[in-house]
Structures are given as C-alpha cells and as structure tokens.
C-alpha positions as CSV (number, residue, x, y, z in Angstrom):
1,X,0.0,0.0,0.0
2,X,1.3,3.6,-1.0
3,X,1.6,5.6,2.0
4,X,1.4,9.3,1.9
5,X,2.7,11.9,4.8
6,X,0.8,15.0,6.3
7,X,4.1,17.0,5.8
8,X,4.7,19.3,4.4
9,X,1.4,21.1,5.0
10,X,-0.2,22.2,1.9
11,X,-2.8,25.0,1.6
12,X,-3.4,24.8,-1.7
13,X,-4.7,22.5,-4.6
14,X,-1.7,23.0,-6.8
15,X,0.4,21.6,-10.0
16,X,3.3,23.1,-8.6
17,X,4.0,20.4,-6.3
18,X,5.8,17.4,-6.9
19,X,3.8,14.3,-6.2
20,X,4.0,12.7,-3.0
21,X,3.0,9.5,-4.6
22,X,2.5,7.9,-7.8
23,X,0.0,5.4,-8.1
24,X,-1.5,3.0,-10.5
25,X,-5.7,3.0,-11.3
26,X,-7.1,0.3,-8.3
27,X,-4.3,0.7,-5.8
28,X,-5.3,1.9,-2.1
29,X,-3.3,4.4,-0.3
30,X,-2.7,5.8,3.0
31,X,-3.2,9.0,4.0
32,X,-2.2,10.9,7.0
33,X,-4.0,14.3,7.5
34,X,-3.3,17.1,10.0
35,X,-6.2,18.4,11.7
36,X,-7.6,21.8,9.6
37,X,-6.5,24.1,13.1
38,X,-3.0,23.2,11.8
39,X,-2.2,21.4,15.2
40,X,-2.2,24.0,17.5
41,X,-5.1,22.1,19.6
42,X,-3.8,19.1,21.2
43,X,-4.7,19.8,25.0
44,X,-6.8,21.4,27.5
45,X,-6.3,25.0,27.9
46,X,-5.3,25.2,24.3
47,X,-6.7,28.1,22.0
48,X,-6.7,28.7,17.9
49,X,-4.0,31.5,17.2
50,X,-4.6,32.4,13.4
51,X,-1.8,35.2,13.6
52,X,0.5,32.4,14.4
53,X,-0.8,30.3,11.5
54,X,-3.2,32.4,9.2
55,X,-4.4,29.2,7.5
56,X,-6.7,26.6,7.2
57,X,-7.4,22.8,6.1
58,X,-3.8,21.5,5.5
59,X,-3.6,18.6,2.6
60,X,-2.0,15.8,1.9
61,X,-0.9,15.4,-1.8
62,X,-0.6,15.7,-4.6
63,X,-1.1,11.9,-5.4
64,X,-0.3,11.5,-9.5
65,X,-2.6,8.5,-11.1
66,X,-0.4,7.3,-13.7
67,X,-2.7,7.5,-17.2
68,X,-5.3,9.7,-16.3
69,X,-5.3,12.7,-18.6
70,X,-7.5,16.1,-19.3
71,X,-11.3,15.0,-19.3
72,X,-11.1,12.0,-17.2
73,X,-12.4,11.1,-14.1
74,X,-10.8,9.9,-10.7
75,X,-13.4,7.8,-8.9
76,X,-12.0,8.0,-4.9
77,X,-13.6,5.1,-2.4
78,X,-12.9,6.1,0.8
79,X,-12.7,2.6,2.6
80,X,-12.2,4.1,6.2
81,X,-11.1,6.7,8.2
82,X,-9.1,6.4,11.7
83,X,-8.6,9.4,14.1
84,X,-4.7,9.3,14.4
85,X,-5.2,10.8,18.0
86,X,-8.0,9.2,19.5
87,X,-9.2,12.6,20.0
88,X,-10.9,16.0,18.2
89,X,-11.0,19.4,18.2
90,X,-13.1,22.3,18.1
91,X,-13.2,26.2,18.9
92,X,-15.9,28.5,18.5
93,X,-15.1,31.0,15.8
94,X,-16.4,34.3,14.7
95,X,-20.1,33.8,14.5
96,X,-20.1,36.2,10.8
97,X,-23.4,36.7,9.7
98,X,-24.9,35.4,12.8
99,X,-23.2,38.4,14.3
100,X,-26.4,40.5,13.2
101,X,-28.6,38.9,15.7
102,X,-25.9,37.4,18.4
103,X,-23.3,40.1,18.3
104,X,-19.6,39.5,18.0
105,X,-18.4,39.5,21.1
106,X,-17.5,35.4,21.6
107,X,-15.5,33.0,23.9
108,X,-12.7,31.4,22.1
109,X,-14.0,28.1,23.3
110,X,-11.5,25.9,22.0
111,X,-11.7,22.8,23.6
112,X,-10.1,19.0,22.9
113,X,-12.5,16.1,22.6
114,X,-11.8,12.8,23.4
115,X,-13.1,9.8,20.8
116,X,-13.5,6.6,22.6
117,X,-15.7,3.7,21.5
118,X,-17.5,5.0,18.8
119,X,-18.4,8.5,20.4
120,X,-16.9,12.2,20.8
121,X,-16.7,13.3,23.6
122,X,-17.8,16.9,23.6
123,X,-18.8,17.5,27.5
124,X,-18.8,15.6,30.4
125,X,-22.8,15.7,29.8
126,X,-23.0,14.9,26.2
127,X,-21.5,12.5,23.8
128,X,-21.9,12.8,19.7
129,X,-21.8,9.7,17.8
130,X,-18.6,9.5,15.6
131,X,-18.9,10.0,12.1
132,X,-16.0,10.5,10.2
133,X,-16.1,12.3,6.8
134,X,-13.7,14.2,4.8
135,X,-14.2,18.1,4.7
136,X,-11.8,18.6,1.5
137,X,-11.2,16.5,-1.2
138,X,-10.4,17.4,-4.7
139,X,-8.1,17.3,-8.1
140,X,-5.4,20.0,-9.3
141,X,-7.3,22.3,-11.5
142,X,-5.2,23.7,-15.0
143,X,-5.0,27.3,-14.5
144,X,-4.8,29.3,-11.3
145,X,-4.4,27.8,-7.6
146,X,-7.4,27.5,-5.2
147,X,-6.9,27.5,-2.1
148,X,-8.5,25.0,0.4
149,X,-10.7,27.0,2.3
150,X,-13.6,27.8,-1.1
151,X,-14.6,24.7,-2.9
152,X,-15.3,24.3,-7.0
153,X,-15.4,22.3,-10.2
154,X,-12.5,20.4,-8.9
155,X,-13.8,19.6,-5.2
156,X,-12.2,21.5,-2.5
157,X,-13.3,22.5,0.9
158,X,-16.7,20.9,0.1
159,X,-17.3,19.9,3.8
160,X,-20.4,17.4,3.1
161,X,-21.0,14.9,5.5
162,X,-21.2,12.2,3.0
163,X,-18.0,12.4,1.8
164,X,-17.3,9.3,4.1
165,X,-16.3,5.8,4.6
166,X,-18.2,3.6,1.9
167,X,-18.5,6.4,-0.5
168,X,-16.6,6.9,-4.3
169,X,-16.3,10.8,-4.8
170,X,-16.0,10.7,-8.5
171,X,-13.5,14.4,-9.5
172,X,-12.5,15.7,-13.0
173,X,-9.1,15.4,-13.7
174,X,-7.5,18.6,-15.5
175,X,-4.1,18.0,-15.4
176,X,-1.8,15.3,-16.0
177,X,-2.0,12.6,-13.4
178,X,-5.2,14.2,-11.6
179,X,-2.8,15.5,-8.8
180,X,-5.2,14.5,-5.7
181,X,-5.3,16.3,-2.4
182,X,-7.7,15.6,0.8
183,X,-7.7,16.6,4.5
184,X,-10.0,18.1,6.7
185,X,-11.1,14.9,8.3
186,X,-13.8,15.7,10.4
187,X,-14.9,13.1,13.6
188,X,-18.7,14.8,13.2
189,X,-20.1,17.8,11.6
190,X,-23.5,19.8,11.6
191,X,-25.1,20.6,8.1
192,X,-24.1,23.8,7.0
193,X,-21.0,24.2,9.5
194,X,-22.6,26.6,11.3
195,X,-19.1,28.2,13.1
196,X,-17.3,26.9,10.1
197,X,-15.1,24.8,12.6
198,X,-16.4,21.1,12.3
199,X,-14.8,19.0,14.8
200,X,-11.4,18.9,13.6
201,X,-9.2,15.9,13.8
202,X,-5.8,14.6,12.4
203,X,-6.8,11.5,10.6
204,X,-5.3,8.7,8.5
205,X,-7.5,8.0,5.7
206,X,-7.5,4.7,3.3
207,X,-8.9,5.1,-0.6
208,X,-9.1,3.3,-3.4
209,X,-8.5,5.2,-6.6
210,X,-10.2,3.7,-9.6
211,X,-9.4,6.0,-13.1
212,X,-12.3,6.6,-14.9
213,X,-11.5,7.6,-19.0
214,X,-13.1,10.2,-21.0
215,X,-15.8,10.3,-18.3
216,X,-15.6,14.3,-17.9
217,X,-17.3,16.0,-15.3
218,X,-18.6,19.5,-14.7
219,X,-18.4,19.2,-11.2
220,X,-17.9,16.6,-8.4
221,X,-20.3,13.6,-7.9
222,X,-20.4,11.1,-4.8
223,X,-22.1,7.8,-5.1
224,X,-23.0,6.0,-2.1
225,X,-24.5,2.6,-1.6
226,X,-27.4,3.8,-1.2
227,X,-27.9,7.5,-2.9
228,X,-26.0,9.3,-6.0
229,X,-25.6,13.3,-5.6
230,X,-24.4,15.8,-7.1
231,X,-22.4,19.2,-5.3
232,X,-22.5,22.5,-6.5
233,X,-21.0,25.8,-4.4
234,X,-21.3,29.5,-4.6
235,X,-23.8,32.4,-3.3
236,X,-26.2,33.0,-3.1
237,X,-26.9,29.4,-2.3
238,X,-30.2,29.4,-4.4
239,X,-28.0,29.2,-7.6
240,X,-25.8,25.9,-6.1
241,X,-29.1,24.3,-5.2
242,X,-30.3,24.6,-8.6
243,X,-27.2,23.7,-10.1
244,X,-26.6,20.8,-7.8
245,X,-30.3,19.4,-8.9
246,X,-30.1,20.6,-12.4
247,X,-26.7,18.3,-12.5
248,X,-28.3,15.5,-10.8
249,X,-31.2,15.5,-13.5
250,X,-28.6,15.6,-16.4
251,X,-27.2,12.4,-14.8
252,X,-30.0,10.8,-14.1
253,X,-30.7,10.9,-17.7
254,X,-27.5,10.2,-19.4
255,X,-26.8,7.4,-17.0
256,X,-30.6,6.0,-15.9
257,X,-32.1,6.2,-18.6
258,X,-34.6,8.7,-17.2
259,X,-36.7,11.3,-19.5
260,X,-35.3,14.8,-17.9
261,X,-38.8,16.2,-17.1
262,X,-39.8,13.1,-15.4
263,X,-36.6,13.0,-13.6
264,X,-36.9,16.7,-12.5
265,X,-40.5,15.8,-11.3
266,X,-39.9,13.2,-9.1
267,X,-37.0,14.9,-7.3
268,X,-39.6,17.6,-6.7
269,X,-40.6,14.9,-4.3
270,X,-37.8,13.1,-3.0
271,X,-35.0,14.9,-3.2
272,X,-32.8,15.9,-0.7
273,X,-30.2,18.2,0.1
274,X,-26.7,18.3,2.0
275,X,-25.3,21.5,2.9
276,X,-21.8,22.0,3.7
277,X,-20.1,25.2,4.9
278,X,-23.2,28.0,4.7
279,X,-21.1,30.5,4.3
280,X,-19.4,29.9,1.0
281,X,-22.9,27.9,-0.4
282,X,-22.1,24.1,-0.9
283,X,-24.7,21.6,-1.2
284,X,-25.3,18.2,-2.5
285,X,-28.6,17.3,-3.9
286,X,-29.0,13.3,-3.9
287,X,-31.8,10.4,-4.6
288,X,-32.0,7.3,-3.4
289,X,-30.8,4.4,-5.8
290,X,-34.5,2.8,-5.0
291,X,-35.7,5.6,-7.4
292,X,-33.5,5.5,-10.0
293,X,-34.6,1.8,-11.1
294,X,-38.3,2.6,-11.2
295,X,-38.2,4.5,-14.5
C-alpha cells in the first residue's frame, strides 16, 4: 500500500508540487492528514492563534494517477477513516453573519474532545456519535491555484457529511496525473457548518482510486450505496441548489435512462439536500438508488 505523509502542509490544490506518490488505477493508499486548526489544539487550555498560523485545512498530496489525462475522471472510495489521536478538536469562531442577531463579542471556546468507543466526547454531559467524513477533497485544476478553504469544479473545501467511509467521490481530472489532495477529516459535523469549525481531527485516511476515462465532469459527484448526488457551491446558495439538482437531473438521464422532465418531477418529491459550509454555499442534492430503477 502507498503511504502518503501530512508534511509538508499544503494550503493549496496545486500543480506546482511534486507528487508525494504515484499510483496506478485500483491501488489503495494511505493517507495521514493534519487536523484543519494546523495542530495547534492538542490539549486542554489550548486556544486557535490564526496570527500564528493564518491558514486553514492542511492537505496531503498531490497523489499523480499514472494514465489519467484532461477530461477523465478519478473515482476516490474512501474505505475508512481512523482518528490518528484518538481525540478531536473544536473552537468556536467568529459567528459572521450570525453576528447581526448574536453580536460578535465570543468566547474562544477551544476545547479538545476525546473519541473513545464509537463516540466524541464533547462534554462531560454529552456524547456525539462519531462519524467521520472528509471536509476537502479534490483534483489540481489547470490554470490558477485555489486555495482550500472555497470549494469548486475540482472539489475543494466541500465539507459534506457524505464524503465518508463507503462512499466513491467521483473528480474531474484537469491536469496530468489528476494531482489528488484531501484533508480536513472531520470526527462529526453539523449541516451547514454553522461556526465553520467542524470538529477537527488529524486523521489517516484509506482510498481506493479507480481512473475513470473520457468520463468528464462538470463538477464533483459522490455515489454511495445507497444514494447518488451531485455538489454545487457558490452564493447565493439558491444558484448551487439549482445547479446541484439541475446536475443530478442531467445524470440521471445520461446514466438511468430517465426522461429529464420526469426526472426533475420526481426529485420535486424526494429529493434531498446536503449543505456544507453555509457560508461559502455548498450543497449536494442526492436520490435514493430505489428511485432510480423505477423508471
């Protein structure tokens, strides 16, 4: 198995970087994460210090897949993800456009969260069920370098809770090689990431990268065992919800078979949506697979 290092930190999805692996279409690999707080909390009494480190979700990558090319597709199952600490983090961040209503004037409220047997930790009182996901995961795009705190065409910083273990997220590959980056491992996180702070952990994650030819992509897909969805991002978030849906329609029909009017009828009625990080507008819309076989 190909095993691929949190270090050097990388804040950035770009083609600049040498690759930190090179891999072949079905091979799993190993990835170890830093936490998207950059580390600095590990312990009680800890607090996030952004003029210390004035960034956020680290990645691991790039990871070159030998053959894929321009117009491809790399389809990523994430088999599983292990805390590397046996623990989480979380602060409380600036509440931004809840500020209108709460004002601004907030704890720091960092605190460290221990993960034992299936549950966080978050109070001596309560205990949240763990459920890992992955807040950014995405491919090198061919001009320009995004960051990793928006997300886009090529994934990013999509923080949806589905991006977890037993799920293929399915990117277009620009570049050479796809050049693959993830991080942001997340032990549990609200929809819409309401303090944009989910709770944070360094994580080793296990994929299985399948390359997918000439199967181009405008935009990230996910398909689970039991649901396919589509993600769109940007403000206001009425445009990514009907993108996201619009998208799912266009593949249930090019895939399933399914008459796009009908298909954009019966997700008037079963549809659902996943919303990641409010404040930048990234959803998923999804349908069950039960759906898509009834045409």
């Amino acid at each position: 198995m190909h095993c691929v290092s949190a270090e050097p930190l990388r804040y950035e999805f770009s083609r600049h970087h040498e690759p930190r692996a090179r891999v072949q279409a079905g091979d799993q690999v190993l990835v170890e994460s830093e936490d998207a707080l950059s580390g600095q909390l590990r312990k009680p009494g800890d607090q996030r210090d952004k003029s210390k480190m004035p960034f956020s979700n680290p990645v691991a990558g790039p990871i070159f897949v030998e053959g894929a090319e321009p117009g491809d597709a790399l389809a990523v199952t994430i088999e599983k993800i292990h805390p590397r600490d046996d623990q989480c983090a979380t602060y409380t961040g600036h509440p931004r456009r809840l500020a209108e209503w709460l004002g601004d004037d907030v704890p720091p409220g960092g605190h460290v969260c221990p993960i034992r047997e299936g549950k966080i930790h978050w109070s001596d009182e309560i205990t949240i069920p763990f459920a890992p996901m992955l807040g950014c995961i995405g491919t090198t795009p061919d001009w320009g370098v995004p960051t990793t705190v928006p997300a886009g065409p090529h994934g990013g910083n999509m923080d949806i809770i589905e991006t977890a273990p037993g799920a293929t997220v399915v990117l277009p590959v620009f570049v050479e090689g796809g050049l693959l980056y993830l991080g942001d491992a997340h032990a549990a996180m609200g929809h819409g990431e309401l303090s944009a702070t989910g709770l944070e952990m360094a994580a080793e994650t296990t994929i299985t990268i399948e390359l997918r030819k000439q199967q181009k992509l405008p935009s990230p897909r996910i398909e689970a065992p039991d649901e396919i969805m589509t993600i769109a991002t940007g403000t206001p978030m009425e445009q990514a919800v009907a993108e996201a849906y619009a998208r799912l329609i266009q593949w249930m029909e090019a895939e399933f078979d399914w008459d796009r009017w009908k298909a954009y009828d019966l997700l008037t009625h079963v549809g659902r949506l996943s919303v990641g990080y409010y404040g930048v507008g990234t959803v998923a819309a999804k349908i069950e697979r039960t759906y898509l076989q009834s045409n």
